[in-house]
C-alpha positions as CSV (number, residue, x, y, z in Angstrom):
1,X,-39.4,12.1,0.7
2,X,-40.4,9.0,3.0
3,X,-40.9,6.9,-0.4
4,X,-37.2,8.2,-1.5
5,X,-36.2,6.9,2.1
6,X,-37.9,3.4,2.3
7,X,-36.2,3.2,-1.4
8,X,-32.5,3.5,0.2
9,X,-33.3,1.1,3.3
10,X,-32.1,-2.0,1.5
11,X,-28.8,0.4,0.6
12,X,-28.2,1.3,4.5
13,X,-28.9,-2.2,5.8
14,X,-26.7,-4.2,3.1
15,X,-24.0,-0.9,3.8
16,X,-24.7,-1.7,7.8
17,X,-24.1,-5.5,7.7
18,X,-20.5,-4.9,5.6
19,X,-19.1,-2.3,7.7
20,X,-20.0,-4.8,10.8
21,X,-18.5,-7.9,8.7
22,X,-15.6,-5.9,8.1
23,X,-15.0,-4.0,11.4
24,X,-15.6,-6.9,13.6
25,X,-12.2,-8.5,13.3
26,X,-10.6,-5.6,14.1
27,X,-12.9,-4.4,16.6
28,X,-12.1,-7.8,18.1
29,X,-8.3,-7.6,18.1
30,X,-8.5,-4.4,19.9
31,X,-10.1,-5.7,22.3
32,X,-8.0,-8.6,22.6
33,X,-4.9,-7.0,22.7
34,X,-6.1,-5.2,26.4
35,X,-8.0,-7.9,28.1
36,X,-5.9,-10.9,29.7
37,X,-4.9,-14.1,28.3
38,X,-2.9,-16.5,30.0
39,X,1.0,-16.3,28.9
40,X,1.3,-12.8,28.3
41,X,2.1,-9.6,29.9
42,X,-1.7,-8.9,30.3
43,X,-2.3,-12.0,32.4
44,X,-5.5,-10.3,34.8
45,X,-7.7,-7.4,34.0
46,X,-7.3,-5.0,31.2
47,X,-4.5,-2.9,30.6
48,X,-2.0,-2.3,27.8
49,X,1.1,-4.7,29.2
50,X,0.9,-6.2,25.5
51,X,1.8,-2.6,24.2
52,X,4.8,-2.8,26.7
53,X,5.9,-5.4,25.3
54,X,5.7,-4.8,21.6
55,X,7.5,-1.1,22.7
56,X,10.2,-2.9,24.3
57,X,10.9,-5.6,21.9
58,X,14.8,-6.0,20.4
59,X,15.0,-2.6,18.6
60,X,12.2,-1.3,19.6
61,X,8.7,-0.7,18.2
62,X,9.9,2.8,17.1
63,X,12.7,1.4,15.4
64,X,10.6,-0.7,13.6
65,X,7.3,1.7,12.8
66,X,10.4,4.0,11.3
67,X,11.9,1.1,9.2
68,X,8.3,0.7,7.9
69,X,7.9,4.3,7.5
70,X,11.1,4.6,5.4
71,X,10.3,1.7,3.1
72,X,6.9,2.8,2.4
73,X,7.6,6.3,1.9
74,X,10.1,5.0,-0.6
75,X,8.1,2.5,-2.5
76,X,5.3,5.1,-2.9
77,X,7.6,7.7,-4.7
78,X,9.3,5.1,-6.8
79,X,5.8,3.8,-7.7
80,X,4.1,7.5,-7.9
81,X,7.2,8.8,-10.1
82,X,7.5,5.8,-12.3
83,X,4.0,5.2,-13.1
84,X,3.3,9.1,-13.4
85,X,5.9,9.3,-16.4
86,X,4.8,5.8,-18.1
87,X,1.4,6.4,-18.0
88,X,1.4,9.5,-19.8
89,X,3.6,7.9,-22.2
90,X,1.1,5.2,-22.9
91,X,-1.7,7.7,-23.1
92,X,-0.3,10.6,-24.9
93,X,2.7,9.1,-27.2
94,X,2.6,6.8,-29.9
95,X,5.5,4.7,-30.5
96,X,6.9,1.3,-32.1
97,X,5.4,-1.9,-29.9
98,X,3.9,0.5,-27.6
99,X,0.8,-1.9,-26.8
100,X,3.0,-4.9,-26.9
101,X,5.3,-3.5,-24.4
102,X,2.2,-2.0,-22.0
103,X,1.3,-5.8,-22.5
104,X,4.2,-7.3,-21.5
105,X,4.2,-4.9,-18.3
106,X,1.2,-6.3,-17.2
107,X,2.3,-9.7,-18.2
108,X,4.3,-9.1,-15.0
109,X,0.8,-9.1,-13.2
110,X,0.6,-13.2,-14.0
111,X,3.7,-13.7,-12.2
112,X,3.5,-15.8,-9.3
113,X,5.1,-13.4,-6.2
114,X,7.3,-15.7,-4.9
115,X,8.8,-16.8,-7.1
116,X,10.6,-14.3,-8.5
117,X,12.3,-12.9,-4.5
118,X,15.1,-15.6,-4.9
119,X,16.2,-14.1,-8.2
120,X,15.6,-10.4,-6.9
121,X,17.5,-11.5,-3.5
122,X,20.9,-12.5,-6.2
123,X,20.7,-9.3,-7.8
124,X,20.6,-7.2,-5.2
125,X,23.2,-8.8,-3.6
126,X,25.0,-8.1,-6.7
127,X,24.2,-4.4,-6.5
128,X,24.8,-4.3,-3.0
129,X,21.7,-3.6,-1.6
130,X,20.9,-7.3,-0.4
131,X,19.4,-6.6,3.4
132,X,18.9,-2.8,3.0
133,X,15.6,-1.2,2.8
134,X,16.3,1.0,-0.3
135,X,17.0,-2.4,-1.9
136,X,13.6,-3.9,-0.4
137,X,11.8,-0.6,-1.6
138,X,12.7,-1.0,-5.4
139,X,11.7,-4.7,-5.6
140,X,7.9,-3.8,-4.1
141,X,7.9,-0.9,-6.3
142,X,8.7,-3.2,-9.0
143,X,5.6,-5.2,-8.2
144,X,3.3,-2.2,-7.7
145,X,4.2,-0.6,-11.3
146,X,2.3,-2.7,-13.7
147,X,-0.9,-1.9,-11.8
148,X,0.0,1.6,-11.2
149,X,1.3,1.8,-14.8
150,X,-2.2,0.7,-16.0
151,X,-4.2,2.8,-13.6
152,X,-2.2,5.9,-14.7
153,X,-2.5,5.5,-18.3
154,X,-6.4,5.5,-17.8
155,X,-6.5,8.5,-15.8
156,X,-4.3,10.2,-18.8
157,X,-6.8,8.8,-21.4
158,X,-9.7,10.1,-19.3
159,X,-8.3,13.7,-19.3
160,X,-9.9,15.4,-22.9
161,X,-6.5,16.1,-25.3
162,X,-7.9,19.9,-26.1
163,X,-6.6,20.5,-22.7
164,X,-3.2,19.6,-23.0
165,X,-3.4,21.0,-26.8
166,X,-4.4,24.4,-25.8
167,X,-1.3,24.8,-23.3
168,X,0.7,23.6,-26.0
169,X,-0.2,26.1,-28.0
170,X,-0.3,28.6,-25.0
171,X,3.5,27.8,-24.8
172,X,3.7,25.1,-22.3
173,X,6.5,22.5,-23.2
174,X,5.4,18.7,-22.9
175,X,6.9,19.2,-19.4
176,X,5.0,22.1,-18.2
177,X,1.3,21.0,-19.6
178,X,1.9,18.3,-17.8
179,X,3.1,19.8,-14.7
180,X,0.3,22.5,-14.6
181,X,-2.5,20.8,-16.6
182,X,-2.5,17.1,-16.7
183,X,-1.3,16.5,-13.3
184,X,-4.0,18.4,-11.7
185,X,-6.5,16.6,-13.7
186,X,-4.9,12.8,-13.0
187,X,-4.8,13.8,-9.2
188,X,-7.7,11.4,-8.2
189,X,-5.5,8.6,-10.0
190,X,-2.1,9.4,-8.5
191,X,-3.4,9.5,-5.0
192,X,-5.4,6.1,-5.9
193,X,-2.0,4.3,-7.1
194,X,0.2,5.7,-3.7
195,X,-2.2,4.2,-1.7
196,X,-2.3,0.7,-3.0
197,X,1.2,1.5,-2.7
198,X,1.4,2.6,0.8
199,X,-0.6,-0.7,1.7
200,X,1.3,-3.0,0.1
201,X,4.6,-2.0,1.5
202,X,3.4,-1.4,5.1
203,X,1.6,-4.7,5.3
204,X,4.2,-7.0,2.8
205,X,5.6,-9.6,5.2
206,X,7.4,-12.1,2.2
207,X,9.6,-9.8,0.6
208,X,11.1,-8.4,3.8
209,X,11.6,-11.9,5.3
210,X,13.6,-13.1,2.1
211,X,15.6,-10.0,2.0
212,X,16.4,-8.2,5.2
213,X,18.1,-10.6,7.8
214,X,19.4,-7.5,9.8
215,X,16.6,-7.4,12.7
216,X,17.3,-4.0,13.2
217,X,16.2,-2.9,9.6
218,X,13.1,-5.4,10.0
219,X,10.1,-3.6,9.2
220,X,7.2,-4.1,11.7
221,X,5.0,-7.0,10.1
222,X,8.3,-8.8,10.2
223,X,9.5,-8.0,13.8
224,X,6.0,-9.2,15.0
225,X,6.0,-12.2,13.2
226,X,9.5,-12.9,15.2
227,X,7.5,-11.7,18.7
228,X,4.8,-14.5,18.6
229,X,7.6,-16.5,19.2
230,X,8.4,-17.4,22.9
231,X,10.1,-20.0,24.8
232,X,9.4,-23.7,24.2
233,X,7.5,-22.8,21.4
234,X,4.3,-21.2,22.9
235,X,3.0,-17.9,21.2
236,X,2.7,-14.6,22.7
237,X,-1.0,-13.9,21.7
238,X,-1.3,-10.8,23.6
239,X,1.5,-9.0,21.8
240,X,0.8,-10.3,18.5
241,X,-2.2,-8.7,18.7
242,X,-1.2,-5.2,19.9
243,X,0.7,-5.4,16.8
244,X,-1.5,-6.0,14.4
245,X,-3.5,-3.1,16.1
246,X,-0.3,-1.2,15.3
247,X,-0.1,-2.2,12.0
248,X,-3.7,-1.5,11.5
249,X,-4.1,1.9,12.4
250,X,-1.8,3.9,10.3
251,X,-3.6,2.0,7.3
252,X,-7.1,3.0,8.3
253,X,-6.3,6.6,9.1
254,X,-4.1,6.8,5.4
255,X,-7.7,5.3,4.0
256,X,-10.1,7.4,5.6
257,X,-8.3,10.4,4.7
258,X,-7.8,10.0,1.3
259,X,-11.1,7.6,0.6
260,X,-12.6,10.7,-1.5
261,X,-9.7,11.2,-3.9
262,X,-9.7,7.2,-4.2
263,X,-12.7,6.6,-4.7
264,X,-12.8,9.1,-7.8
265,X,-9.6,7.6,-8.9
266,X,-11.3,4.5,-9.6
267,X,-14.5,6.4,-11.5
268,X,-12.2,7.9,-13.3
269,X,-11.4,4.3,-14.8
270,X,-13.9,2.9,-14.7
271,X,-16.1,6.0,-16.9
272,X,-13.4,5.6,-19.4
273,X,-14.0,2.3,-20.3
């Protein structure tokens, strides 16, 4: 047992010195965020007058943590519905150009971001969703579906084909073996795809800066981009940092919860190839 134990030490000390690497900036901001700083509302001792003023900023922080809410709920069931359905089409059908077209979906991958939220700013405009966050939602689940897309069709390709076969032949349409057979089985892979997807639209600061110019549908990484700004140009430190507290918090709790599921998402890959 002690020889088992001195064999993991090198495990727990490299595992120790990453989760202090990682944690410190955060650890850091928090602290920040409470303790004074010259220019903000927190000027002597420690308190939470940054908070204050993130909460009372323009709309509101609640305004904003809802606009984020919204978007990113939105995103994740566009990108969890989408990627769900092509997936198992990849997987389980066999079609003309299949791999050609699951190529060209992940061409999308090699696309440079910006460069394409011009274009995507036109045609919404066009379709009338230019500065909504419906229209902001389908253009980051546009850039979360290749990878989903490809994550999904592994975790279909992973699952054995006797079990979809025998409910076939049980009497299951195509619909319901995959509602009551595949989908439990490809759970660790759906959960692992709405989380990337959760992440990216809660933390995405380009897309909503190019396409909403209402600062009342501004989603929060954007409305405390616009709060560092004060007079004559100096930078509210203090608040900028409550924010990014904020912003940190629902991301770490979405993570810890769901960390199991995610990491067996990714095994789930990664034992198929």
């Amino acid at each position: 047992m002690r020889t088992r134990a001195l064999g993991q030490t090198p495990y727990y000390v490299v595992a120790s010195g990453l989760a202090v690497i990682f944690l410190f900036p955060l650890l850091w901001n928090t602290w920040a965020s409470v303790s004074a700083q010259p220019g903000t509302a927190q000027e002597s001792g420690y308190g939470f007058g940054n908070y204050r003023t993130l909460l009372d900023y323009d709309a509101g922080l609640w305004r904003y943590l809802l606009n984020s809410a919204v978007v990113s709920a939105l995103t994740v069931a566009l990108t969890v519905g989408v990627s769900l359905l092509g997936g198992y089409a990849f997987a389980r059908f066999s079609f003309p150009g299949k791999n050609l077209l699951f190529l060209l979906t992940l061409a999308i991958l090699m696309v440079p971001y910006a460069t394409l939220l011009i274009p995507l700013y036109v045609l919404l405009g066009r379709l009338h969703l230019q500065n909504s966050l419906i229209g902001l939602s389908l253009v980051l689940a546009m850039f979360q579906l290749p990878f989903a897309t490809f994550m999904m069709r592994i975790s279909f390709e992973a699952v054995p084909r006797e079990l979809e076969e025998s409910a076939l032949v049980d009497g299951c349409g195509t619909a319901g073996a995959l509602r009551r057979v595949l989908l439990p089985a490809v759970r660790p892979g759906l959960i692992t795809v709405g989380l990337f997807a959760f992440l990216a639209a809660w933390n995405d600061f380009i897309a909503p800066l190019i396409l909403i110019s209402d600062s009342e549908k501004a989603p929060l990484p954007l409305a405390v981009a616009n709060l560092r700004q004060q007079s004559m140009g100096a930078v509210d430190y203090g608040a900028t940092e409550a924010g990014v507290v904020v912003l940190a918090v629902p991301c770490l709790l979405v993570f810890l919860l769901l960390q199991r599921h995610y990491v067996r998402g990714f095994m789930s890959g990664a034992l198929k190839g």
